[in-house]
Every structure is written in structure tokens, then in C-alpha cells.
VEXFI-450327 format. One record per atom (N, C-alpha, C): atom name; x, y, z. Coordinates in Angstrom, 2 decimals. Example, Ala and Ser with C-alpha at 12.3 -4.5 7.8 and 13.67 -1.06 7.14 Angstrom:
+------+---------+---------+---------+
: atom :      px :      py :      pz :
+------+---------+---------+---------+
:    N :   13.19 :   -5.69 :    7.80 :
:   CA :   12.30 :   -4.50 :    7.80 :
:    C :   13.20 :   -3.30 :    7.80 :
:    N :   12.85 :   -2.25 :    7.08 :
:   CA :   13.67 :   -1.06 :    7.14 :
:    C :   12.90 :    0.03 :    7.87 :
+------+---------+---------+---------+
//
This chain:
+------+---------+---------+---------+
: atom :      px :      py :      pz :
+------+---------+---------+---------+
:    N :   16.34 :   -4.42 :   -0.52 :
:   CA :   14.99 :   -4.07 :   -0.14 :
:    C :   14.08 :   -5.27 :   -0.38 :
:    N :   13.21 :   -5.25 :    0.33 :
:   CA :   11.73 :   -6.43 :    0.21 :
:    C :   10.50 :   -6.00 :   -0.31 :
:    N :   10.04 :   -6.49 :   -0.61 :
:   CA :    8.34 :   -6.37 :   -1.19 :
:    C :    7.73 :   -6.74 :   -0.14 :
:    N :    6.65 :   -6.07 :    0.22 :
:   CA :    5.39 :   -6.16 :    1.39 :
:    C :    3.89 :   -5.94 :    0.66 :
:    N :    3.26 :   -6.69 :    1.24 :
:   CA :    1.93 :   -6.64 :    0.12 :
:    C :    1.09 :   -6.71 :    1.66 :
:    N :    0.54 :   -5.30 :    1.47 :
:   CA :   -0.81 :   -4.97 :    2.39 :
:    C :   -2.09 :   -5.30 :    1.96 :
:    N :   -2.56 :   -6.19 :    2.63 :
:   CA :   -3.66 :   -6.76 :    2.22 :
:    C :   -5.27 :   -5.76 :    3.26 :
:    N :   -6.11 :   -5.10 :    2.74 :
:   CA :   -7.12 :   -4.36 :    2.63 :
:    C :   -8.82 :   -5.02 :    2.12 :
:    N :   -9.68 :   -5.07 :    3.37 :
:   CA :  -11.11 :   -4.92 :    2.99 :
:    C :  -11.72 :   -3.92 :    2.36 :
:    N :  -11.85 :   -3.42 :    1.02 :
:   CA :  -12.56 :   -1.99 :    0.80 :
:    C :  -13.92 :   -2.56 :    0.29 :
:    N :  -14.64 :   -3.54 :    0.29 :
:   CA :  -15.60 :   -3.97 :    0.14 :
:    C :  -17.03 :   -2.26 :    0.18 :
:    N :  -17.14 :   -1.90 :   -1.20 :
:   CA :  -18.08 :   -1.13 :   -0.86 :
:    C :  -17.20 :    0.38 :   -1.25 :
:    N :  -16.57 :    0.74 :   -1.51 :
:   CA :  -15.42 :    1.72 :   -1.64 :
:    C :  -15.90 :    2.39 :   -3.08 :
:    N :  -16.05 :    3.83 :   -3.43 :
:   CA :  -16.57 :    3.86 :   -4.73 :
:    C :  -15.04 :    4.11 :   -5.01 :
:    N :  -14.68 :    4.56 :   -6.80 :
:   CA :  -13.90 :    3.89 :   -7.46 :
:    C :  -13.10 :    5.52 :   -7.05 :
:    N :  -14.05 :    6.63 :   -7.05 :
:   CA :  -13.04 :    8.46 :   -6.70 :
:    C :  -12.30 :    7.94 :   -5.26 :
:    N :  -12.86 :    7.05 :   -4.51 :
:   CA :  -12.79 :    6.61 :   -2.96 :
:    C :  -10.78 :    6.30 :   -2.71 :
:    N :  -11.02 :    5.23 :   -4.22 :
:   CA :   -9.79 :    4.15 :   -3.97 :
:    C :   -8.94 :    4.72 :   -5.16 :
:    N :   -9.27 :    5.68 :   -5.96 :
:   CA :   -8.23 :    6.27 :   -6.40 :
:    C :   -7.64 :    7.10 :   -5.07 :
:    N :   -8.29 :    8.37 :   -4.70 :
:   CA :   -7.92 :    8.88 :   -3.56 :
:    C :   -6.79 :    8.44 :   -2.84 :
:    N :   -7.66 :    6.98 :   -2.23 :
:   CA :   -6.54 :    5.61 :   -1.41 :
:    C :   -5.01 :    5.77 :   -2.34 :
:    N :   -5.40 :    5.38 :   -3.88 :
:   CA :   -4.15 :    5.18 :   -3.90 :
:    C :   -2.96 :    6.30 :   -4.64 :
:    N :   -3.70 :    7.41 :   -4.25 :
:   CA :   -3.08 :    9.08 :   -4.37 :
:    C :   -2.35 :    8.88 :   -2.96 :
:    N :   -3.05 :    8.72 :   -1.81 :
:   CA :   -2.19 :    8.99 :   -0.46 :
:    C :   -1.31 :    8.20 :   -0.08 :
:    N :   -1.29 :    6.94 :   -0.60 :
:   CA :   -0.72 :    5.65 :   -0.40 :
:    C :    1.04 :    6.20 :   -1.56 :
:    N :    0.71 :    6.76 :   -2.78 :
:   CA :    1.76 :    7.61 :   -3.37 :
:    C :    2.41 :    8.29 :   -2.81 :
:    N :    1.59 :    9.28 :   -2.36 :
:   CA :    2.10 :   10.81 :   -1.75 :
:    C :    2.96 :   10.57 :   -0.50 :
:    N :    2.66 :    9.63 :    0.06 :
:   CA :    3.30 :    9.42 :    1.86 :
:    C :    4.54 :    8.40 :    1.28 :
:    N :    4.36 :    7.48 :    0.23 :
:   CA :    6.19 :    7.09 :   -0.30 :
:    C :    6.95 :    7.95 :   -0.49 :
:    N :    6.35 :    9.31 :   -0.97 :
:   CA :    7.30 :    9.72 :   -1.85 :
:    C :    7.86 :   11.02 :   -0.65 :
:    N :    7.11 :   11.27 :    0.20 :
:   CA :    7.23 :   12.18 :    1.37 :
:    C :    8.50 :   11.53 :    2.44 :
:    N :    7.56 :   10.16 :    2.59 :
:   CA :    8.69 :    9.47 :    3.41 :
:    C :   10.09 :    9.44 :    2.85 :
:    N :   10.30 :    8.66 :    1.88 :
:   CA :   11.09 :    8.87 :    0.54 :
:    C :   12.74 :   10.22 :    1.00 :
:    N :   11.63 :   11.27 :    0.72 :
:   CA :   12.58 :   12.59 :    1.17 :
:    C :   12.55 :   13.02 :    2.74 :
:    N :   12.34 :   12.29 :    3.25 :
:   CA :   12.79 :   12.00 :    4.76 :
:    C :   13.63 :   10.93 :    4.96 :
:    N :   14.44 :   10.42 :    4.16 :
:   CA :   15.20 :    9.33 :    4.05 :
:    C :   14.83 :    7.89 :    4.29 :
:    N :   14.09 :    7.45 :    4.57 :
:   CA :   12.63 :    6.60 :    4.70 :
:    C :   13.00 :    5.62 :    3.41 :
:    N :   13.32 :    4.27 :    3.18 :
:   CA :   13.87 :    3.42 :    1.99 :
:    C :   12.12 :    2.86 :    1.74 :
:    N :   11.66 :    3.95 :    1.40 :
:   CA :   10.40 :    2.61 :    0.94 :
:    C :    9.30 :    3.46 :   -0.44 :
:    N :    8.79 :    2.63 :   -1.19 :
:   CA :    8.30 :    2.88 :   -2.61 :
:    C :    6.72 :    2.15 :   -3.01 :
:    N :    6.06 :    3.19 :   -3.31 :
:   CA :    5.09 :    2.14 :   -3.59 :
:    C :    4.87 :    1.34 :   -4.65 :
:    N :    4.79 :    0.09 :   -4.84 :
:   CA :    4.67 :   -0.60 :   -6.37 :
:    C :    3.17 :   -0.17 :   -7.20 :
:    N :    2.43 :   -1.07 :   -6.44 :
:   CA :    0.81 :   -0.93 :   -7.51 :
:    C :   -0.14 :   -1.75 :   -6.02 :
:    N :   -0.91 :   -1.36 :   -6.97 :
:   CA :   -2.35 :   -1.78 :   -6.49 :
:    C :   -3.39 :   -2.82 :   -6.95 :
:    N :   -3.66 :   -3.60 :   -6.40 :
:   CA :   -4.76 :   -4.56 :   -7.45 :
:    C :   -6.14 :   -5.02 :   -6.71 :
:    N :   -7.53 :   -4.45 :   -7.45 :
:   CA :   -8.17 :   -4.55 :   -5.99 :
:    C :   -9.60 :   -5.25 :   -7.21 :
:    N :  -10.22 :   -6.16 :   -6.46 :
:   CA :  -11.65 :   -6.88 :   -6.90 :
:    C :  -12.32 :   -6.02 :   -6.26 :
:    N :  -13.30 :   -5.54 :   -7.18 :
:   CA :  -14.71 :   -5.21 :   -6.83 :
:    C :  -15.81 :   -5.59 :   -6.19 :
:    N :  -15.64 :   -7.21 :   -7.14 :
:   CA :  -16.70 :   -7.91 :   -6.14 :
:    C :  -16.45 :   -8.19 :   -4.83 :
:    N :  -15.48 :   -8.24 :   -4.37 :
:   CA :  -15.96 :   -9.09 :   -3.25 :
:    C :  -14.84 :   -8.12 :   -2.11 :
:    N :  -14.25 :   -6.86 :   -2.56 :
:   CA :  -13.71 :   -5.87 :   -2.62 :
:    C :  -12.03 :   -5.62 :   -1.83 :
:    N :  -11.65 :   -6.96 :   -1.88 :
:   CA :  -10.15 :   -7.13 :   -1.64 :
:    C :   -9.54 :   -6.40 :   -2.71 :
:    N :   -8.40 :   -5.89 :   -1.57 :
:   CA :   -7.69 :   -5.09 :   -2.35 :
:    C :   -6.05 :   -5.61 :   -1.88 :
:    N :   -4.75 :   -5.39 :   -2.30 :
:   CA :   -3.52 :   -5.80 :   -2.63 :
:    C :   -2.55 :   -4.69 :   -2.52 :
:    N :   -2.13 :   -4.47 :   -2.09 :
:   CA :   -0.88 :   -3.41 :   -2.48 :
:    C :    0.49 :   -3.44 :   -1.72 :
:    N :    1.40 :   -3.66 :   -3.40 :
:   CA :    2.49 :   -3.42 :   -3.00 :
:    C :    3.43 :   -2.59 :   -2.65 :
:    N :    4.31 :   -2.74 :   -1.95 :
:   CA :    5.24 :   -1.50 :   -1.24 :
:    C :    7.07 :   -2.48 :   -1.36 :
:    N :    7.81 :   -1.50 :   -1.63 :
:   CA :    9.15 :   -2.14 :   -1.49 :
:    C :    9.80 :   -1.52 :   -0.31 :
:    N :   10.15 :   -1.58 :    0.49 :
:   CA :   11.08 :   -1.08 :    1.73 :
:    C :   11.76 :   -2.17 :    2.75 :
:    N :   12.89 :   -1.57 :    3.44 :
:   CA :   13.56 :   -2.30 :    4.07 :
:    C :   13.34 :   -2.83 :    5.41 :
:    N :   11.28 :   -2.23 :    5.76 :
:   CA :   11.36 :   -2.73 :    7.06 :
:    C :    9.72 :   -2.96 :    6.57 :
:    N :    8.93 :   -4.20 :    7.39 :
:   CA :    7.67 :   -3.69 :    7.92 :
:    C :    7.26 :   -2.97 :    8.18 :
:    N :    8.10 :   -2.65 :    8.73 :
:   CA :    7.32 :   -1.06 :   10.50 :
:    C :    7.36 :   -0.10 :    9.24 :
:    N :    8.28 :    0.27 :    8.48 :
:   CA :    7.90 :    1.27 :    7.56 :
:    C :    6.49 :    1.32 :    7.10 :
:    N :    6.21 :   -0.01 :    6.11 :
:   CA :    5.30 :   -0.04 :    5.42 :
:    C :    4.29 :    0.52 :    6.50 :
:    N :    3.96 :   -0.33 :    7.20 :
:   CA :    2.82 :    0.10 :    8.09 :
:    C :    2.72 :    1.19 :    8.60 :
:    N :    3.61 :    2.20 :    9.13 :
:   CA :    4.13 :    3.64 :    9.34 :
:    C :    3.03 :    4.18 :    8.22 :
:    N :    3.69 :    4.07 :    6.96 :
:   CA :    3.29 :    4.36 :    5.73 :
:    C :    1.67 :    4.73 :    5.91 :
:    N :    1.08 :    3.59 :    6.30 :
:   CA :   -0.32 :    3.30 :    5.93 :
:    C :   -1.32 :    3.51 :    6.93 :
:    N :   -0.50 :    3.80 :    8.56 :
:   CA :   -1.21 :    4.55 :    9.62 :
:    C :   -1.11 :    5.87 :    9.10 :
:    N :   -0.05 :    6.57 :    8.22 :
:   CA :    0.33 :    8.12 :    8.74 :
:    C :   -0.90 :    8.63 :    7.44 :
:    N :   -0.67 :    7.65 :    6.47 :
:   CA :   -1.80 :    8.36 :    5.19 :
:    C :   -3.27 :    8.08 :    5.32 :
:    N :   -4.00 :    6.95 :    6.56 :
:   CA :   -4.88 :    7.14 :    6.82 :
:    C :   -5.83 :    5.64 :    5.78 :
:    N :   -4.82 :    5.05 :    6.04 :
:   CA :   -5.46 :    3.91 :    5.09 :
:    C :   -5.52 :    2.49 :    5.96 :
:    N :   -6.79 :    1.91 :    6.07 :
:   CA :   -6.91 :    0.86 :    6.83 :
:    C :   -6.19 :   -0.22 :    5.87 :
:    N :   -5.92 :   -1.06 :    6.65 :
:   CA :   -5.92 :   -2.83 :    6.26 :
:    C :   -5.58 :   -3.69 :    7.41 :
:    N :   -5.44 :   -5.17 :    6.90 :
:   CA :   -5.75 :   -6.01 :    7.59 :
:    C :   -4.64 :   -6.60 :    8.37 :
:    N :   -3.82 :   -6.15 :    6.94 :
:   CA :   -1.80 :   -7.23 :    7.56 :
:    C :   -1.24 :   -6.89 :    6.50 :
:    N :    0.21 :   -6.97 :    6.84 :
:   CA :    1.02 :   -6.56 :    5.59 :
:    C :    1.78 :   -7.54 :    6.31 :
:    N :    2.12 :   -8.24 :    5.14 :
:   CA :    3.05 :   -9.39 :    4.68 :
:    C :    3.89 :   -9.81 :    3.99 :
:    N :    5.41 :  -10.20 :    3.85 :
:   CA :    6.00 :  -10.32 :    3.30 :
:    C :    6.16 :  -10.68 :    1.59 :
:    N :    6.19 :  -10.53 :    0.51 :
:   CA :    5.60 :  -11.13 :   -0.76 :
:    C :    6.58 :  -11.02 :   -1.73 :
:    N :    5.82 :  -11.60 :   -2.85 :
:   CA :    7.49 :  -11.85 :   -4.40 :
:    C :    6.65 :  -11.07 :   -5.23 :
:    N :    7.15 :  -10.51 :   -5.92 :
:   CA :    6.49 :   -9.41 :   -7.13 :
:    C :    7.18 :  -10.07 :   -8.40 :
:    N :    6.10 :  -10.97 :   -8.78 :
:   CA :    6.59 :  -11.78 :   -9.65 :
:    C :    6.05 :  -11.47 :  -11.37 :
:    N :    6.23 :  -10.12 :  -11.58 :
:   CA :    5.47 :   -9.18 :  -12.47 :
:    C :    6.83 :   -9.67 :  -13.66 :
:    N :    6.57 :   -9.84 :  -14.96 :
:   CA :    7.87 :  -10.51 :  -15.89 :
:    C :    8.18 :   -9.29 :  -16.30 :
+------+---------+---------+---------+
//
């Protein structure tokens, strides 16, 4: 499997907003998940100021991830290949 890191404008997003975000961004891994669907969500990491947000996903395709993030209703910009270089 690969790491994909969806990169997101929430510039302006209150904080119940982007928990929410990242309740549905959960709920649709774990749905897909039991639809046989190879993909997981890692975490989230998002600035306030300037209101970029980050999130990782592990699965074996793009098209998943993005699947993922049309079906739960969550905008972003691009999802891109990435290293989850967490020790």
C-alpha cells in the first residue's frame, strides 16, 4: 500500500467544522474498508492561519483516495503521492 496526502484550502473553517471533516473522512475509510476497498485514513494536520490543511490516507490506488473524498463530501485541491515519515 502507498500513502497519499490530500492537500485542502479550509481557510476560515471553524474548529466543530473540521472535526466533522475529519469524522467523515474516518467514517467513509472505514465503510469503504468493509466494502473491500484497501484504503485507511492516517491523520490530519491543518494551520489555522493561513488554513491549509494535510491529510493522510494509505491505499492502493489514487482513484480510491479521491473516491474517498468525493463520496464523504470533502473538498481539496490534489492528492498526491507522499512518505509518512512519523518515527
Amino acid at each position: 500500500m502507498s500513502v497519499f496526502m490530500v492537500e485542502r484550502d479550509l481557510k476560515g473553517i471553524a474548529i466543530a467544522d473540521l472535526a466533522g471533516a475529519q469524522k467523515a473522512a474516518i467514517g467513509k475509510a472505514e465503510e469503504m474498508r468493509q466494502q473491500g476497498c484497501n484504503v485507511r485514513y492516517i491523520r490530519t494536520t491543518f494551520a489555522p492561519e493561513d488554513g491549509r490543511c494535510m491529510c493522510l490516507f494509505e491505499s492502493s490506488s489514487e482513484a480510491d483516495v479521491k473516491r474517498l473524498n468525493h463520496e464523504a463530501g470533502l473538498p481539496y485541491n490534489r492528492v498526491v503521492p507522499a512518505l509518512d515519515l512519523t518515527p
